[in-house]
C-alpha positions in Angstrom: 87.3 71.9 -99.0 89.4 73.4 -102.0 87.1 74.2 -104.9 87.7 72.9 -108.5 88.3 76.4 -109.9 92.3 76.2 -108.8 93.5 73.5 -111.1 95.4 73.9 -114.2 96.8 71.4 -116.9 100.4 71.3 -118.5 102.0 68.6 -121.0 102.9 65.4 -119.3 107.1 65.4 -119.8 109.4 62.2 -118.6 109.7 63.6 -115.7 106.0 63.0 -114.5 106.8 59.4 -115.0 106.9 58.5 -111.5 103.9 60.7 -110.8 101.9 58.7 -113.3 103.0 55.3 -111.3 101.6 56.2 -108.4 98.2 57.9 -109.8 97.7 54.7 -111.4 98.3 52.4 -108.2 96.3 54.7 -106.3 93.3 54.3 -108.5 94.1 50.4 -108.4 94.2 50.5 -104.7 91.4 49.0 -103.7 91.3 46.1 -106.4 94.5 44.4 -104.9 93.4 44.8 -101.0 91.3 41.0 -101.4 94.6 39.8 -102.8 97.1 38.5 -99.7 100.3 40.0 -101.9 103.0 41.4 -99.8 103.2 45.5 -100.8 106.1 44.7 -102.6 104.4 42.5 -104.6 101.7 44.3 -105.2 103.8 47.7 -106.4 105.8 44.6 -108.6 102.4 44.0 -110.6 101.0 47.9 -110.7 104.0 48.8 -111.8 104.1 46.1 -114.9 100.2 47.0 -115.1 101.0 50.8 -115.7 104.2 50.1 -118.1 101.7 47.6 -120.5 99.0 50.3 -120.4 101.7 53.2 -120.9 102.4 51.4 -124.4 99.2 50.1 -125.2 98.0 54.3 -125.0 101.1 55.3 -127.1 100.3 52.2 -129.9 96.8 53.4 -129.6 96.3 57.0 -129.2 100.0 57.9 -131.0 98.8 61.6 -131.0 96.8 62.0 -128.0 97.2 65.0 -125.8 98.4 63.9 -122.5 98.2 66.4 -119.6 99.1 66.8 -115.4 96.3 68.2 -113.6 98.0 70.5 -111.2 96.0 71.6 -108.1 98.2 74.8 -106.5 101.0 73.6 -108.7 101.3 69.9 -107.1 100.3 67.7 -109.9 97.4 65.8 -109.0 95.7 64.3 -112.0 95.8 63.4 -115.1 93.8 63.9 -118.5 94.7 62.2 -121.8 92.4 62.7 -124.8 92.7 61.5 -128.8 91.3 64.2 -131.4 90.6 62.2 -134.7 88.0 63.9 -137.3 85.0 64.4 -136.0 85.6 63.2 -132.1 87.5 63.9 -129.1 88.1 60.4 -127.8 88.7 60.8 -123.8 91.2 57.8 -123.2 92.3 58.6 -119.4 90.7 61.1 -116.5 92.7 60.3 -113.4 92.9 62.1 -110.2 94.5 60.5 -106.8 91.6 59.7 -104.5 92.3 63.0 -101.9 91.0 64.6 -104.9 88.1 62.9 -105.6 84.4 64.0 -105.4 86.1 68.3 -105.0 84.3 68.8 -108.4 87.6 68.7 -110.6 86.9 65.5 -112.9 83.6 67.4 -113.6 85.2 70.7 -113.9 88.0 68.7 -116.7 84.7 67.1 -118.3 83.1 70.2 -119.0 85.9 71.6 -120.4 87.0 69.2 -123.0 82.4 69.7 -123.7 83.1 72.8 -124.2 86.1 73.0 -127.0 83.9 70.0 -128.4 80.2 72.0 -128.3 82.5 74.6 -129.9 84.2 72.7 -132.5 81.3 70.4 -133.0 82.4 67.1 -132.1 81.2 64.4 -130.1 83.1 63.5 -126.9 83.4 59.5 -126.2 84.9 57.5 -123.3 84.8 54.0 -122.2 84.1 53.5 -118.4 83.9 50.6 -115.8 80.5 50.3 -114.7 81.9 50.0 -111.0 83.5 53.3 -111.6 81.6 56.7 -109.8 82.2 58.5 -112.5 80.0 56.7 -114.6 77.3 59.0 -112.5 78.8 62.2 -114.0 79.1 61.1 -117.5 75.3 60.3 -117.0 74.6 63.5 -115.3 76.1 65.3 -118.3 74.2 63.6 -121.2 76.3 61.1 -122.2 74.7 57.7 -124.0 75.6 54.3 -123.7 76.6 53.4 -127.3 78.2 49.6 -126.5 79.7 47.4 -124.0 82.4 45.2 -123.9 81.9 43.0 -120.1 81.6 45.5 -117.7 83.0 48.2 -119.8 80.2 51.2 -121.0 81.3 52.9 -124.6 79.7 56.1 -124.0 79.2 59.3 -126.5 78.1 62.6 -126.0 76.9 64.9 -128.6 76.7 68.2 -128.8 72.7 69.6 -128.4 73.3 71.3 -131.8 74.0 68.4 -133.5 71.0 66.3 -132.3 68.2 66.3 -134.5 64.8 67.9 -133.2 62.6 65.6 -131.9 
């Protein structure tokens, strides 16, 4: 097993396009295995899925900082965050599922705590309660501040900005 320590991160560019397709049908995988779609098919809607979302982040987060997490120079993730005022809004964590569970998403997460302990902001995120890494955000002192179905808005803060008590 590779340890986290190895990745890096580098602007997305157009090139990582295709990358980006197939992170996001990874991920989606296992949603579309109780549908009896032909692969085809199924690439047909992830790939309209990923083009929607690809706009809907560029109307929503116009200045976010979108990055490739590269493991050994083979990109293998993605991070995508929104700095506005007083918060670092985390809008995508991605890594392809051989990647999973190495300690990387947790490695990302602490960094963008980090620059936000540093520059004191809060951090927030909105997760799917199905996902696992609704564990970690837990494990790292993140609230739940709202829901929206089975969608968790959560915020961390940083310890010096919490009130005594």
């Amino acid at each position: 097993m590779h340890t986290s320590r190895a990745h890096r991160l580098r602007p997305v560019r157009p090139a990582d396009s295709a990358f980006l397709l197939r992170l996001f049908a990874a991920n989606r995988a296992a949603e579309l295995m109780a549908t009896r779609w032909s692969s085809e098919r199924q690439m047909q809607f992830l790939t309209q899925q990923f083009e929607a979302r690809q706009v809907d982040y560029a109307r929503r987060f116009p200045t976010a900082l979108d990055q490739i997490v590269l493991w050994g120079g083979e990109a293998v993730g993605r991070l995508l965050m929104q700095r506005s005022g007083d918060e670092i809004h985390i809008v995508d964590i991605a890594l392809l599922p051989v990647f999973q569970r190495r300690g990387i998403g947790r490695d990302l997460l602490r960094g963008v705590l980090k620059i936000a302990r540093h520059e004191k902001v809060v951090v927030s995120l909105t997760v799917d309660v199905r996902n696992r890494a609704l564990t970690l955000y837990q494990c790292e002192d993140f609230v739940t501040v709202g829901r929206m179905g089975s969608h968790l808005s959560l915020r961390w803060t940083p310890p010096e900005m919490n009130p005594p008590g």
